[in-house]
C-alpha positions as CSV (number, residue, x, y, z in Angstrom):
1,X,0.0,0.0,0.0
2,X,1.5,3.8,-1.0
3,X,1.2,6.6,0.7
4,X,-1.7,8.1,-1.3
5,X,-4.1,5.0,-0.3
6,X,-3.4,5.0,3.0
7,X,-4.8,9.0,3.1
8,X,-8.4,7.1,0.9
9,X,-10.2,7.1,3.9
10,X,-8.6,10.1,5.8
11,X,-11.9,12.5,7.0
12,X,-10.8,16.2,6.2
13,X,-11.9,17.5,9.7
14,X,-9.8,17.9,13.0
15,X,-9.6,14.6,15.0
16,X,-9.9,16.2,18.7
17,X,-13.1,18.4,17.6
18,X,-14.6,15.4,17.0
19,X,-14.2,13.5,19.8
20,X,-17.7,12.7,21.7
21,X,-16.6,14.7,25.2
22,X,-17.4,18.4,22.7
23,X,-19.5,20.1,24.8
24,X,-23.1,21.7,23.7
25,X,-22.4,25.3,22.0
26,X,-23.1,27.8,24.3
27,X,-26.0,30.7,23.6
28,X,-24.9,34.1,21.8
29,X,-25.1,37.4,23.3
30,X,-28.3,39.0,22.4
31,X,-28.8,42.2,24.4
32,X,-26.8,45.1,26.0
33,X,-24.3,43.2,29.2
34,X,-22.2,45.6,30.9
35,X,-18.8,43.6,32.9
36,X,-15.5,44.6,34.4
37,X,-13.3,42.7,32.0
38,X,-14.7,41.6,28.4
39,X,-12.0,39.1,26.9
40,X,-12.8,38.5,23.3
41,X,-11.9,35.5,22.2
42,X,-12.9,31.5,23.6
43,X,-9.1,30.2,22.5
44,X,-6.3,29.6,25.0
45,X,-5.8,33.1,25.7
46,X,-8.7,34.4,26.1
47,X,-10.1,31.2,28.4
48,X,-6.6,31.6,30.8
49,X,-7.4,35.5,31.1
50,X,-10.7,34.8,32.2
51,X,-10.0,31.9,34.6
52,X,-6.8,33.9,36.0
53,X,-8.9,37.4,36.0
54,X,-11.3,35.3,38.7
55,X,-8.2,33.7,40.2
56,X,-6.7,36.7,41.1
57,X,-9.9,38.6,41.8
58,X,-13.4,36.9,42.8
59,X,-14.9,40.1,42.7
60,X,-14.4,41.0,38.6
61,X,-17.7,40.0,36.7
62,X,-15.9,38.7,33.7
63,X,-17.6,38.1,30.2
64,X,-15.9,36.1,27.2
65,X,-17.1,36.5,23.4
66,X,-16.1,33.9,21.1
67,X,-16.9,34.4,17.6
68,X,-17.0,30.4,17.0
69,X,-16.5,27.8,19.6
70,X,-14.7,27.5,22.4
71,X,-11.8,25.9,21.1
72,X,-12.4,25.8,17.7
73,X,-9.6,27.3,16.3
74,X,-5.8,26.6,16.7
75,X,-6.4,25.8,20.3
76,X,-8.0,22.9,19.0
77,X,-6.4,21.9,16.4
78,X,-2.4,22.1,17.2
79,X,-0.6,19.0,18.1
80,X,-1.2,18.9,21.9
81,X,2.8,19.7,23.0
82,X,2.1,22.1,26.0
83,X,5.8,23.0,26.8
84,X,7.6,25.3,29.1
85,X,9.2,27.6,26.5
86,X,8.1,31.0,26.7
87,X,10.6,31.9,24.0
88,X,9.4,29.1,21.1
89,X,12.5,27.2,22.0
90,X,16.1,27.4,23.8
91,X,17.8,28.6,20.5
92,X,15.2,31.4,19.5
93,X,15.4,32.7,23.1
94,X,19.1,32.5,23.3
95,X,19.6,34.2,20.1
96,X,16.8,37.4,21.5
97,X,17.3,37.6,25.5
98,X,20.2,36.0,26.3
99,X,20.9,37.5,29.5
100,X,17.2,37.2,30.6
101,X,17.1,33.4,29.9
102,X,17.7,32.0,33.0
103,X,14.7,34.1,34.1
104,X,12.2,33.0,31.3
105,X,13.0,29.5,31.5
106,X,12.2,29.6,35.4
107,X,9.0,31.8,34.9
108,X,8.4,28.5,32.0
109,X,8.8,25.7,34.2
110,X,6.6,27.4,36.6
111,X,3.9,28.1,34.5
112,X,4.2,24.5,33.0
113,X,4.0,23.0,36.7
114,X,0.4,25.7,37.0
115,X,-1.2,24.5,34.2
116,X,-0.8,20.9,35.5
117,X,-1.6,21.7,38.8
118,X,-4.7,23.9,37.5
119,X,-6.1,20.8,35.3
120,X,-6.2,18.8,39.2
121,X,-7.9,21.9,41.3
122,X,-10.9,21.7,38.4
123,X,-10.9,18.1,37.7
124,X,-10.1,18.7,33.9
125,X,-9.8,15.5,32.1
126,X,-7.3,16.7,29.1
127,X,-5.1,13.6,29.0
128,X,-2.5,15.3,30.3
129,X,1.0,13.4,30.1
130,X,4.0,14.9,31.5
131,X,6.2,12.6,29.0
132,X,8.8,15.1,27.8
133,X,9.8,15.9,24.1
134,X,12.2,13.9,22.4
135,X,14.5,16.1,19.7
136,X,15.5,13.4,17.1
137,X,18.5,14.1,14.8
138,X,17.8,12.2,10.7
139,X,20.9,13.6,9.4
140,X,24.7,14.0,10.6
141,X,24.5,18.0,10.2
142,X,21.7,17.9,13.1
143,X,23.7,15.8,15.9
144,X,25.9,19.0,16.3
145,X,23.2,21.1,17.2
146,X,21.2,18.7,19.7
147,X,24.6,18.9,21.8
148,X,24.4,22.3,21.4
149,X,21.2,22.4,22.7
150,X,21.8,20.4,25.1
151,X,25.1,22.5,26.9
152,X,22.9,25.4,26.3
153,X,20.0,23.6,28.6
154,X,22.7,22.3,31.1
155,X,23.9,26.0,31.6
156,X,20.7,27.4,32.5
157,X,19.8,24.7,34.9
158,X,18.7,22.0,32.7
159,X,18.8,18.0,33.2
160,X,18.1,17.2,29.0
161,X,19.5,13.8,28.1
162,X,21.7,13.1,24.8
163,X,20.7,9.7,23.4
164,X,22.8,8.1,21.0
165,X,21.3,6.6,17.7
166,X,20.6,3.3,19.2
167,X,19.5,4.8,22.4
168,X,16.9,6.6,20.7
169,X,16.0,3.7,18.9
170,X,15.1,2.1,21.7
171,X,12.9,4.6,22.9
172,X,11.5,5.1,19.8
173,X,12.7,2.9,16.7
174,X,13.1,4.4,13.4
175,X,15.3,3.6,10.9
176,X,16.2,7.4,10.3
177,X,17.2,7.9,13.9
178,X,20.8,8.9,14.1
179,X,20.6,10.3,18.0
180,X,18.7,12.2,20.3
181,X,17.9,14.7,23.2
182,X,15.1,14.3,25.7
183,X,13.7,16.9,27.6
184,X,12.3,14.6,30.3
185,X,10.0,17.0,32.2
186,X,9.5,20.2,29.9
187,X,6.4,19.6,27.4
188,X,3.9,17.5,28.5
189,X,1.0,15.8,25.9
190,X,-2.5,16.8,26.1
191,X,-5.7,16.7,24.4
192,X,-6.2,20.1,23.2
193,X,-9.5,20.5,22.2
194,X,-10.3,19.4,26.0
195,X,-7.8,21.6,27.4
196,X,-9.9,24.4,25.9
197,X,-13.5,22.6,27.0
198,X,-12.1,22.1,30.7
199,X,-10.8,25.9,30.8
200,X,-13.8,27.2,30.0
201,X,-15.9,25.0,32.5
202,X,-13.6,26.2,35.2
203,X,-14.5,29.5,34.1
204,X,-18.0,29.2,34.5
205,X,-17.4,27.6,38.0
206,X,-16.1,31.0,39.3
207,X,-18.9,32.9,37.7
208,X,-17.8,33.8,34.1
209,X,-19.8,34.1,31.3
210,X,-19.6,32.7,27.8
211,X,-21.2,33.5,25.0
212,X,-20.5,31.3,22.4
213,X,-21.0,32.2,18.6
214,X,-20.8,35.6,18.8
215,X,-18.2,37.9,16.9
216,X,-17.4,40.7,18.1
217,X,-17.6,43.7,15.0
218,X,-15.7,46.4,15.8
219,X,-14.4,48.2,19.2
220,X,-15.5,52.0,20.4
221,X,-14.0,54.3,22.9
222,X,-16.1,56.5,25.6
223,X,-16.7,56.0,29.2
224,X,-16.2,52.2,28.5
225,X,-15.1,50.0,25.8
226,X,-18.5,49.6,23.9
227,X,-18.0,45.6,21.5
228,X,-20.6,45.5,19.5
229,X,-21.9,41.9,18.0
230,X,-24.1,40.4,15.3
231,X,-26.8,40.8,18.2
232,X,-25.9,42.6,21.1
233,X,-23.3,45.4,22.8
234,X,-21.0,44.6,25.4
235,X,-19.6,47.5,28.2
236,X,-16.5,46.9,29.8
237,X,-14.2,48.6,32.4
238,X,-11.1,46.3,30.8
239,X,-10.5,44.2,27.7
240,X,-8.2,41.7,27.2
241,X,-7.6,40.8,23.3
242,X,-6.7,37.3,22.6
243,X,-8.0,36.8,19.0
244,X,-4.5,35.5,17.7
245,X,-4.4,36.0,13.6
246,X,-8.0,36.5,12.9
247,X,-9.0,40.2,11.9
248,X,-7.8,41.8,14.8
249,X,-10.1,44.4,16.7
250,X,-6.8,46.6,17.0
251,X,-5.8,47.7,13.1
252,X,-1.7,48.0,14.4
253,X,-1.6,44.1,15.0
254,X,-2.0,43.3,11.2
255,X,1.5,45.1,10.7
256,X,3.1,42.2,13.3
257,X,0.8,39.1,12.5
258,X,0.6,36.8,9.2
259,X,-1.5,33.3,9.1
260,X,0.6,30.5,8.5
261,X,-1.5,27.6,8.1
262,X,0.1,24.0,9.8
263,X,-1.7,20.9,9.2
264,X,-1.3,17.0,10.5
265,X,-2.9,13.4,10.3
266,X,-4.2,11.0,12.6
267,X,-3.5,7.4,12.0
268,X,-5.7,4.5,12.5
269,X,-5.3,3.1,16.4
270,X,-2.2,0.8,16.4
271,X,-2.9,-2.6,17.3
272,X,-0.8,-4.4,20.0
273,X,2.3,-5.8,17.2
274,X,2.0,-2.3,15.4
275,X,2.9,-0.5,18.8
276,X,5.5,-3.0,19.8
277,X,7.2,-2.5,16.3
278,X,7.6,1.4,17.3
279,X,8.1,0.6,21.0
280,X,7.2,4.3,22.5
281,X,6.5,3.2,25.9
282,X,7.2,6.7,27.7
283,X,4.9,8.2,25.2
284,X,7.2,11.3,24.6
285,X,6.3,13.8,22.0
286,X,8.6,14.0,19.4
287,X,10.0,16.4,16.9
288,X,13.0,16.4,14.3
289,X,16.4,18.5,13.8
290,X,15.2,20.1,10.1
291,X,14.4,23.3,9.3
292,X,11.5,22.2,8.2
293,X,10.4,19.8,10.7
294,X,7.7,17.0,11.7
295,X,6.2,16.9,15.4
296,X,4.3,13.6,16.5
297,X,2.9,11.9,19.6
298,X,1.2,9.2,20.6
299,X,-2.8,9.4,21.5
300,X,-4.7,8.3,24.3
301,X,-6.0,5.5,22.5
302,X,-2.2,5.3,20.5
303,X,-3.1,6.7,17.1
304,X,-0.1,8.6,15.8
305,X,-0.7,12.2,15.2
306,X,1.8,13.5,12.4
307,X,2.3,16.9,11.6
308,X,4.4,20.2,10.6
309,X,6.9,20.2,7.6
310,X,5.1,22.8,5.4
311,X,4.1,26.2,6.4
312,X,2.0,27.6,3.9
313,X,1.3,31.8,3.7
314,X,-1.7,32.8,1.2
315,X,-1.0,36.0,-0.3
316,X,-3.0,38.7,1.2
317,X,-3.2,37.0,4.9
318,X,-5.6,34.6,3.5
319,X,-8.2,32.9,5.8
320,X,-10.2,30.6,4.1
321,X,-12.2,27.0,5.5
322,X,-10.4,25.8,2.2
323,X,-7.3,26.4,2.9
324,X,-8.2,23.7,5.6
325,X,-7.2,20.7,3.1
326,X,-4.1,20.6,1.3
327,X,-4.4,17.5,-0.4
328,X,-0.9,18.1,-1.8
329,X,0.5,18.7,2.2
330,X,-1.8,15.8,3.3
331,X,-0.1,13.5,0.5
332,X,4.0,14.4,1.7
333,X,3.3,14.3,5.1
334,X,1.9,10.8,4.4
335,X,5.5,9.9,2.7
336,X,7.1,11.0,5.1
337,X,5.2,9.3,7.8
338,X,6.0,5.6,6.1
339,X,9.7,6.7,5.8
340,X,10.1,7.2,9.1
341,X,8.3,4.1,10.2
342,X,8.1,1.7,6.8
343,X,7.5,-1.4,9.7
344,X,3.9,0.7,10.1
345,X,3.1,0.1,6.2
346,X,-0.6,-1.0,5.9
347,X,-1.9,1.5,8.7
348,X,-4.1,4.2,7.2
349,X,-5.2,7.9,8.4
350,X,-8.4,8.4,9.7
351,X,-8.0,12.3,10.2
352,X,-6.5,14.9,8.1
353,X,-6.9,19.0,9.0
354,X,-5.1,22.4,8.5
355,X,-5.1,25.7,10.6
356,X,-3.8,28.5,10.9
357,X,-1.3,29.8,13.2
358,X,-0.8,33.7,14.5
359,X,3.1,33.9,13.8
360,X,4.8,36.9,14.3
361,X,8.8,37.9,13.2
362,X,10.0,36.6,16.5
363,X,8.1,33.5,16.5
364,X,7.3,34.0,20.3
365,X,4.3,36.2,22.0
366,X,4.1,39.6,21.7
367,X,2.2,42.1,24.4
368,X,0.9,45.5,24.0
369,X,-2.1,48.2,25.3
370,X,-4.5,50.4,24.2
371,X,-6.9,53.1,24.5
372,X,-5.3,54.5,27.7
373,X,-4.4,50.8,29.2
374,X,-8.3,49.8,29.6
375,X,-7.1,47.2,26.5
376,X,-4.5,44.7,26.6
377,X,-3.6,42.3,23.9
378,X,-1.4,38.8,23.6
379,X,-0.4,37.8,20.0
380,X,2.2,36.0,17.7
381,X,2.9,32.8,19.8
382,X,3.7,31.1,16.4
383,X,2.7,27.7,17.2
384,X,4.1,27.1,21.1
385,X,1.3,28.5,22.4
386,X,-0.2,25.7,24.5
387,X,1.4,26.6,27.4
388,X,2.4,29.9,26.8
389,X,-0.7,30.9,26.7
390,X,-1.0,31.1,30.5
391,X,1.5,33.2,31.0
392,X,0.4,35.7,28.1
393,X,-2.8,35.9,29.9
394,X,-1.3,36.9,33.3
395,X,0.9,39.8,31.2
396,X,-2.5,40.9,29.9
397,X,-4.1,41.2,33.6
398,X,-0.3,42.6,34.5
399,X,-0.5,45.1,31.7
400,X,-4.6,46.0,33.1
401,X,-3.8,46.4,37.2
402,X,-5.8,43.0,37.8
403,X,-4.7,42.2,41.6
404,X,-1.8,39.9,41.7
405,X,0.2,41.5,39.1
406,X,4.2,39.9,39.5
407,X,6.9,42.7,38.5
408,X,9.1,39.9,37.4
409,X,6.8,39.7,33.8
410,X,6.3,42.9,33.1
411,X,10.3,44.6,33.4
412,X,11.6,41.7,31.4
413,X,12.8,42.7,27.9
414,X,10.9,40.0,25.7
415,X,7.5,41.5,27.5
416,X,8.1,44.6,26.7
417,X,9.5,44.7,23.0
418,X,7.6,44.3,20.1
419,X,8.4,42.0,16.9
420,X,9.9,43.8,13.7
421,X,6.4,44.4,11.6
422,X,5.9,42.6,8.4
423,X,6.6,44.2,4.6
424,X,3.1,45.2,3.2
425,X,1.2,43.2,0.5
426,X,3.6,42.2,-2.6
427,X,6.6,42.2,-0.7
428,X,4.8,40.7,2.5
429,X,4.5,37.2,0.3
430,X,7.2,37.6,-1.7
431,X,9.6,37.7,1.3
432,X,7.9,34.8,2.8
433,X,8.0,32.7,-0.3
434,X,11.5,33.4,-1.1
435,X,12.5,32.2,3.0
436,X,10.5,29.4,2.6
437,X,12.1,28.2,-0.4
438,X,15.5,29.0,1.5
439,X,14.6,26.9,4.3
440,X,13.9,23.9,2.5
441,X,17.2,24.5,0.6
442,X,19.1,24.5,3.4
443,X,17.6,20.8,4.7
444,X,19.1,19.7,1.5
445,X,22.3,21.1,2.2
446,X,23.2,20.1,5.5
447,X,21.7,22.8,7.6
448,X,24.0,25.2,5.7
449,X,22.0,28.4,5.4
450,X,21.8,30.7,2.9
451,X,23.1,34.2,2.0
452,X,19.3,35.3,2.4
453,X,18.8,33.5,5.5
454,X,21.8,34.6,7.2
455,X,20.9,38.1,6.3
456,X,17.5,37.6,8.3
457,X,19.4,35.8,11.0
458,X,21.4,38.9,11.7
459,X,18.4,41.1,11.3
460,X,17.0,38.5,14.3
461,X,14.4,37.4,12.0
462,X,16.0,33.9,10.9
463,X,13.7,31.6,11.7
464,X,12.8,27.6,11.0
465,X,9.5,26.5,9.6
């Protein structure tokens, strides 16, 4: 069986949204509702503002708008790797804070250990598995840079281990494998789509309300910030923006944000000699050395989830339900799934989706205001936003005077500096077409980038896919 058959039967929707826990869609807002804090947007940010806004203080009447469902955009569709990176990775951090580092990668593992321990004080099921991430090398040029990775982790505190290519084998076999490093205890795997559905019942524990199916239309100044929707006005003290790459409510975020859209396939559950012939018995999430890299993880139920490798912009900062299925994407990923494990040839995908992700030029969150402070925004997280999510919602209540502000994220350097803004529309897709193309030409040869791409790197804008 090729590749192409085993995608025959492959649904073209997203494989968590479907899952039978989805809760009933909440009513619209139909009326005039006045609140302390409005937070528009039923994603990952906007659900940890909300829960943290009550957290932090009981007495905020606190009303979220969601233009969708709760969780029906990236938040429920990414891969389910909630890690402690703030900064999208050691490397990306190292290259833009250095000296404040050691300082994000505590405030990470902090925030990590919260969302864990949030998930038990609410009884949220999410199939959460603190399992690690396992950073596999497939060619020679990549083993260098896992053990740079790896001194790099050691320095700032760090316990990652470097596995050898039969070590890694072991954990995981694959004849591509050439070595490894394992960051035991900073991502954990969870079911995102129930992630966002837990968050949001916690919410309504403490008293929030949700209005589901209800976009917000455009944002006016006065006494309050008046949101109107299709069928109602909400009146808030506070907003806290957490809309990611949609059409932002704030016109200066289109200058920093472009959707990238990411998509993945579910396999078929392994049976009991398919899973032995992979091994995986700590479960770990997994990603490659490339440029242009794959992510994948084991399932509660062990399907393989498969995903990443292209990153594809649409002129214009397309946004389309079409753009959804890639039938070309769906078809490498597939290769590239049976090249990595040919002893899984016969399994076939049951699931195969597309999204888009907020990415901004530094590929990690971005914070702002507005309108005299009463607005506060969290954007760009550029597809390690699981986690970081958490903490971009605390910045936002930081940013609005919400009790139980910490100093130590608002002084730090990556809070408080903004991303270089995107070209305008041709050059915007030009200059991501012609960096795409350069990443994949440096996979071919052997990491080894580019004039154009070290020109961006010095400009702090090199990036991966």
């Amino acid at each position: 069986m090729n590749a192409l058959t085993a995608l025959a039967e492959a649904e073209p929707t997203t494989y968590w949204l479907q899952d039978t826990d989805r809760p009933e869609a909440a009513a619209a807002l139909v009326g005039r509702v006045t609140c302390d804090l409005a937070v528009v947007g039923g994603g990952y940010t906007g659900l940890w503002a909300a829960l943290r806004a009550k957290e932090r203080d009981p007495s905020l009447d606190v009303v979220v708008l969601e233009a969708d469902r709760v969780g029906a955009a990236a938040s429920g569709r990414n891969g389910g790797f909630c890690a402690a990176s703030l900064t999208h990775g050691l490397g990306n951090g190292m290259e833009r804070w250095p000296d404040e580092m050691a300082e994000l990668e505590r405030l990470g593992r902090e925030n990590l250990r919260a969302i864990g321990e949030t998930l038990t004080r609410y009884g949220i099921d999410a199939e959460w598995e603190l399992t690690g991430e396992l950073n596999v090398a497939t060619r020679e040029w990549q083993l260098e840079g896992l053990e740079e990775e790896a001194e790099a982790a050691r320095s700032l505190g760090g316990v990652p281990v470097l596995l050898s290519g039969d070590e890694v084998r072991k954990e995981v076999d694959s004849p591509t494998y050439l070595g490894g490093l394992w960051d035991r205890d900073g991502v954990a795997m969870v079911h995102p789509a129930k992630l966002a559905w837990g968050l949001a019942e916690a919410c309504r524990s403490l008293g929030v309300r949700i209005y589901e199916n209800t976009p917000v239309t455009g944002l006016q100044s006065g006494d309050r910030l008046r949101l109107p929707t299709s069928y109602g006005t909400v009146e808030a003290r506070l907003v806290a923006l957490g809309t990611g790459v949609f059409p932002p409510l704030l016109k200066r975020l289109r200058h920093f944000l472009v959707p990238v859209y990411d998509y993945a396939l579910v396999t078929e559950p392994l049976n009991a000699e398919q899973r032995a012939a992979v091994g995986w018995a700590n479960r770990q999430g997994l990603g490659d050395g490339a440029h242009q890299f794959h992510y994948y993880r084991l399932t509660s139920d062990d399907r393989i989830l498969w995903g990443g490798y292209d990153a594809i912009y649409h002129f214009g900062n397309g946004i389309h339900a079409e753009l959804e299925r890639r039938p070309a994407t769906f078809a490498v990923l597939a290769e590239h799934f049976f090249a990595t494990f040919p002893q899984l040839e016969g399994l076939r995908f049951s699931h195969a989706w597309g999204g888009v992700i907020d990415t901004c030029s530094r590929f990690c969150a971005f914070f702002g205001t507005a309108h005299g402070g009463r607005l506060a925004y969290a954007a760009g997280y550029t597809g390690l936003g699981v986690g970081a999510t958490r903490f971009g919602a605390d910045v936002m209540l930081d940013r609005l005077g919400v009790a139980g502000a910490d100093p130590a994220r608002t002084r730090l350097e990556m809070v408080r500096s903004k991303p270089v803004p995107f070209p305008p529309e041709p050059l915007r897709y030009g200059v991501i077409e012609l960096t795409r193309r350069e990443i994949a030409r440096a996979d071919r040869n052997d990491g080894r980038r580019g004039l154009w791409l070290r020109t961006l790197d010095r400009l702090g804008l090199g990036f991966d896919s």
